[in-house]
N, C-alpha and C positions, 0 to 999 in steps of 0.2 A: 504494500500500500504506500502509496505517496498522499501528500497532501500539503498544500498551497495555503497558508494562510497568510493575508490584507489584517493589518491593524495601522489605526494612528499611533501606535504608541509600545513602545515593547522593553525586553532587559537592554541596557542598565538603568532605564526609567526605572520609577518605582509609583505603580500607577494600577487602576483597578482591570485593566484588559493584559497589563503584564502580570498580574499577581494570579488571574485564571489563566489565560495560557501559557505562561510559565511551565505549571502546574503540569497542568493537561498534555502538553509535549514531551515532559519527562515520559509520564504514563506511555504517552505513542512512543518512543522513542524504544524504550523498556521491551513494547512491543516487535521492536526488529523496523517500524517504519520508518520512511524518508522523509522529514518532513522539514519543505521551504519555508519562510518567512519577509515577505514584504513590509520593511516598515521603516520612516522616516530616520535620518540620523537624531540618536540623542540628544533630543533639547529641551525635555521638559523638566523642571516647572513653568521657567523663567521667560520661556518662547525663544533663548538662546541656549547655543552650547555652551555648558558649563564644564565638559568633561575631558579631557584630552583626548584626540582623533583614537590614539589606539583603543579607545575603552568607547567611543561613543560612534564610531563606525564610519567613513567617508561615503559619499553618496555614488550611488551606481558601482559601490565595490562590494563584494561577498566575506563576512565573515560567516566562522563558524561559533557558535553559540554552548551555553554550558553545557548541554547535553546532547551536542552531536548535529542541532537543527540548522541550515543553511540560510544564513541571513543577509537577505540584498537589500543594501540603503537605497535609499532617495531623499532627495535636498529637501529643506523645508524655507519656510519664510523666516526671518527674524519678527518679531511681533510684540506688540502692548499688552497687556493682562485683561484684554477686551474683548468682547461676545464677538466683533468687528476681525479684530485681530488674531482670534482664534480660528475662525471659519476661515478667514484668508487661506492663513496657514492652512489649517486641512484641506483646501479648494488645491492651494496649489501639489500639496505631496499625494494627493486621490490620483491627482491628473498625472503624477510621475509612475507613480506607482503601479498603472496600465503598461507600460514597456517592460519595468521589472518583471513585472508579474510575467510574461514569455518571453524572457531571457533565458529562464531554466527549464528542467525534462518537464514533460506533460504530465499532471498532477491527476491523480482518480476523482479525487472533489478539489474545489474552491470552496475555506471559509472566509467569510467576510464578517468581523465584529463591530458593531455599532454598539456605541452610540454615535459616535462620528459618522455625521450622516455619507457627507463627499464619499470616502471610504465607501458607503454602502453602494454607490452609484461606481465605483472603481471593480468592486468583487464582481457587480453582475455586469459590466463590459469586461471584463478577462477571463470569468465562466465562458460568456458567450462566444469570445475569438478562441479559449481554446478547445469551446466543444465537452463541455465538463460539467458534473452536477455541481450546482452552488445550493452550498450551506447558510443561511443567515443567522449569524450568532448574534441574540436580541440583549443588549445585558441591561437594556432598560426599556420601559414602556412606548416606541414610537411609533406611527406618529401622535402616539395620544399628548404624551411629555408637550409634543411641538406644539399642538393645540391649546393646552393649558396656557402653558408661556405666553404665547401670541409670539411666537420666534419667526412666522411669516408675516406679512400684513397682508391686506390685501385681497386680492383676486388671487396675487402666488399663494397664497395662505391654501385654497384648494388642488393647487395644484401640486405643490408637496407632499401634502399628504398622499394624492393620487398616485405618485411616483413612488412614493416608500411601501405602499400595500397594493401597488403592484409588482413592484419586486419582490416582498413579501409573496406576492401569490405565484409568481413563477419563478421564486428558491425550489430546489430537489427537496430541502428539509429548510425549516425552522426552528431554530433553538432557543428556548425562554430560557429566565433562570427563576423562574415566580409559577406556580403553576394557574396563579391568577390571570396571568395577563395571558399563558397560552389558551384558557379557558376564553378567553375577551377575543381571542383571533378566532379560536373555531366558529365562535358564534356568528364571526362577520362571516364564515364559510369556506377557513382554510380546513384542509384536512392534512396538511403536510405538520405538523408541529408534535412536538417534542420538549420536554424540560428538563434539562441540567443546569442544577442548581450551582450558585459560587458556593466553593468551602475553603477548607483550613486544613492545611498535615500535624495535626495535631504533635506527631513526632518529631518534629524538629521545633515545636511551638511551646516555648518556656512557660509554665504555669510558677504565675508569680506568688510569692509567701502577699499573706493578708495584708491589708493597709492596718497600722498601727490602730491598738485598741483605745489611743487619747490622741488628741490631735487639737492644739489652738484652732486653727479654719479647717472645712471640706476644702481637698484640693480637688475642682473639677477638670476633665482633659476633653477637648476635642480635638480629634486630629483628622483632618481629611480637608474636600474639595471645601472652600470658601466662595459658593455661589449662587444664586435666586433659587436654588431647589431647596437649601440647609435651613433660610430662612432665621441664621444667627443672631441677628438681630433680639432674637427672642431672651437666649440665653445669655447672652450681654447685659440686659435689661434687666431678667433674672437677678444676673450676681451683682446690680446696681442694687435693687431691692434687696439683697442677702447679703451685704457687702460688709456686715457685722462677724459672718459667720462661713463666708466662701471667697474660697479666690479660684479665678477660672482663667486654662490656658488652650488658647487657638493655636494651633500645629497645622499650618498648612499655606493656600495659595488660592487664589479664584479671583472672577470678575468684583466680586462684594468687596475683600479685602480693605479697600483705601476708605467706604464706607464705612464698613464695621469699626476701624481704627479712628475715626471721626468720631463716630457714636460713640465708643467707648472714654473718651477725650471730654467730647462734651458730658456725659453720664458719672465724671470721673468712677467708673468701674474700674473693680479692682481685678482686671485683665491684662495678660501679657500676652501679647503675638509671637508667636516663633516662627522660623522661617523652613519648611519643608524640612522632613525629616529623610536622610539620605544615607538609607540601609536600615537593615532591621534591628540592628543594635540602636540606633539611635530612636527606634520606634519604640524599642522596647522600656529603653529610657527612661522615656516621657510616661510607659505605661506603669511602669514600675512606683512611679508619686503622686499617679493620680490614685485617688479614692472609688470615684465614679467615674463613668466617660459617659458621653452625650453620642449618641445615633438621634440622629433631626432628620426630617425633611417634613416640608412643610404641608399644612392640612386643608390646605385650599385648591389643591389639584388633583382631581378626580385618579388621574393616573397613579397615583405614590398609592393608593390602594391595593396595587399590585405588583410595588415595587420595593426591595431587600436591599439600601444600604448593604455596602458588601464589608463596611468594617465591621458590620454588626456580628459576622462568626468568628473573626479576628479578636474581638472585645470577650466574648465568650470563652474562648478559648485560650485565652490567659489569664481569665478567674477574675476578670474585673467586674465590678457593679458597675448596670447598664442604667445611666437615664434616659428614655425612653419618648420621643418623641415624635410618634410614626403612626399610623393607619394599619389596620389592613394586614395582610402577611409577617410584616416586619414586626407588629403588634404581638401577634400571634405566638410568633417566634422567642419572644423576651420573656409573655409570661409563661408557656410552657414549661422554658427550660428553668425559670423561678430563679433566674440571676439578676432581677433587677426590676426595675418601676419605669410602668407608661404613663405617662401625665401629658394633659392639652396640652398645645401650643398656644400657652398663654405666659408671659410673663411675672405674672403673681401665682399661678398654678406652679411654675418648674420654681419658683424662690420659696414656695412653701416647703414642696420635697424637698428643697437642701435643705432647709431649716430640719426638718425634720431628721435626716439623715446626719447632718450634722450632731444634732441632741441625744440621739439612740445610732450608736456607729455600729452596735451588732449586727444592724438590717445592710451594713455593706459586707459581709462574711456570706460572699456565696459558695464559698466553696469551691469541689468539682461538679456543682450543677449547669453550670453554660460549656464546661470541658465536654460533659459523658452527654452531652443533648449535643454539641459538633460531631462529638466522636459514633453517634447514634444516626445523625441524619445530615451530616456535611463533611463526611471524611474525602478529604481530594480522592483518593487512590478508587474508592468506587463509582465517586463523581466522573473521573475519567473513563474509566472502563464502563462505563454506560455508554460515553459520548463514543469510543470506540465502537461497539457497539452497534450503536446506529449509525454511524458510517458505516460499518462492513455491511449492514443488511441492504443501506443503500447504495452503495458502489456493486456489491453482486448482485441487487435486483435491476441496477443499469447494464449491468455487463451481461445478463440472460438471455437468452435469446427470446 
């Protein structure tokens, strides 16, 4: 088996479409398969490269990858931390990424992972030239996400959609990671869909000792994208409100960022920005002082009902208490595994919980309850071997006569 995978983004990023196929390629690889890798040189967070050529890859040149996988750059734009400036970028490395993509041997599938829409429009033009089943790897609700947003205007506002669920409809397969939203695509009338969920290797994933039984503040942690989906704003406000009894730290990067650090300025909130955390010791870091961590996205879009935050198995799976700020699945997920507290998205609702978790610190002692619920129902290794899986039943049910 070979296989062809389109991302905007890949190792040495450290980024949520690297941190699943990552994963996921080990597994193929393990497998004895060949598997290519189209994807931009190294520049994220910052929209520049930050890393030296040998570690962030020259464009149009092939490395080879930790586990064997064959990886062909393509140039990207330099770019502003802007919704503008990010779609640029992805407009222009989608558009490169079409030559890469048949430079190398002819692949059995094409996967293409969005969210990066461009990208989605590159997988099903290099499926088509090479004659190939195309995969679409959905790892977020589109185009529902695009609609909430209002990320079109317009008259184009229909026509994107038109283009995403029709490509959706003449993908070989579709891959959710939510079994909600694959549930929201049959209904519109696909029957090609499938769910692999994002998980965790729990085995190489440190289960940290408990946060301290006394503590002057709750130290709260967020760490991920800083952008209109997270809705930070909230929890900002929050430790404005609690600011007797919590201090809370932002770990990351996004369109919101220069806002959030405004609001936090005016609010004087007792908030500290950090700037992207680069590698998993340095994640762990950070996870290791917080108390509680923050999974948000926000309650006002219909779509996040059927969408899983992917740090949410990550936060699990190293024993942290989760505050909980989500819909829908990702709801679901939290109190199951009884590692943590779901509260509105309200600002006096999440300052109450920390007051509260602050005063009684026994309620942050989850234990191995968010560990044995990953290791139960998001272990990568089976995650993979599914997605295996249904590749081979669809590459041999193309290749039958």
């Amino acid at each position: 088996m070979r296989v062809l995978l389109l991302t905007h983004s890949y190792s040495p990023e450290h980024s949520p479409p690297q941190r699943r196929w990552t994963q996921i390629i080990r597994s193929f690889r393990q497998r004895g398969w060949d598997v290519d890798v189209v994807a931009p040189v190294a520049h994220a967070p910052h929209g520049r490269r930050t890393l030296p050529k040998t570690e962030a890859g020259r464009a149009f040149r092939r490395d080879t990858g930790v586990y064997g996988e064959q990886i062909r750059r393509v140039p990207y734009l330099w770019h502003r931390t802007t919704r503008l400036g990010r779609l640029a970028d992805h407009l222009f490395s989608a558009a490169c990424s079409v030559p890469a993509a048949l430079l190398g041997p002819k692949p059995d599938a094409v996967i293409v992972t969005v969210p990066s829409l461009p990208i989605l429009g590159a997988g099903y033009l290099a499926a088509r030239l090479l004659r190939t089943p195309l995969v679409v790897d959905m790892r977020d609700a589109w185009p529902d996400i695009a609609r909430d947003a209002r990320l079109v205007p317009g008259s184009a506002k229909g026509l994107a959609e038109r283009i995403i669920m029709g490509i959706q409809d003449r993908a070989a397969l579709v891959v959710t990671v939510t079994y909600g939203f694959a549930q929201t695509l049959r209904d519109r009338g696909l029957g090609n869909v499938a769910t692999v969920s994002n998980g965790v290797d729990v085995s190489v994933r440190e289960l940290l000792m408990p946060p301290p039984e006394q503590s002057e503040f709750l130290n709260v942690l967020y760490l991920g994208n800083h952008g209109e989906s997270q809705r930070l704003d909230i929890v900002i406000r929050a430790a404005a409100l609690a600011r007797d009894c919590v201090r809370l730290s932002l770990v990351g990067h996004g369109v919101q960022r220069r806002e959030l650090i405004a609001l936090a300025r005016e609010l004087d909130a007792p908030v500290v920005f950090h700037d992207p955390a680069m590698g998993s010791a340095e994640v762990m870091e950070h996870y290791r002082h917080a108390d509680t961590c923050v999974v948000s996205l926000r309650d006002d879009w219909k779509s996040f009902e059927t969408t899983i935050p992917s740090k949410t198995y990550e936060v699990l799976a190293v024993g942290r208490h989760v505050t909980g700020i989500v819909l829908g699945e990702a709801r679901k997920i939290i109190e199951e595994s009884g590692a943590g507290d779901v509260v509105s998205a309200h600002p006096e609702k999440v300052a109450e919980l920390w007051r509260e978790l602050a005063a009684d610190r026994s309620r942050l002692l989850t234990g191995t309850a968010g560990r044995d619920w990953v290791h139960d129902n998001a272990n990568v290794d089976a995650l993979a071997d599914a997605y295996a899986e249904l590749l081979t039943t669809l590459v041999d049910g193309v290749s039958t006569p």
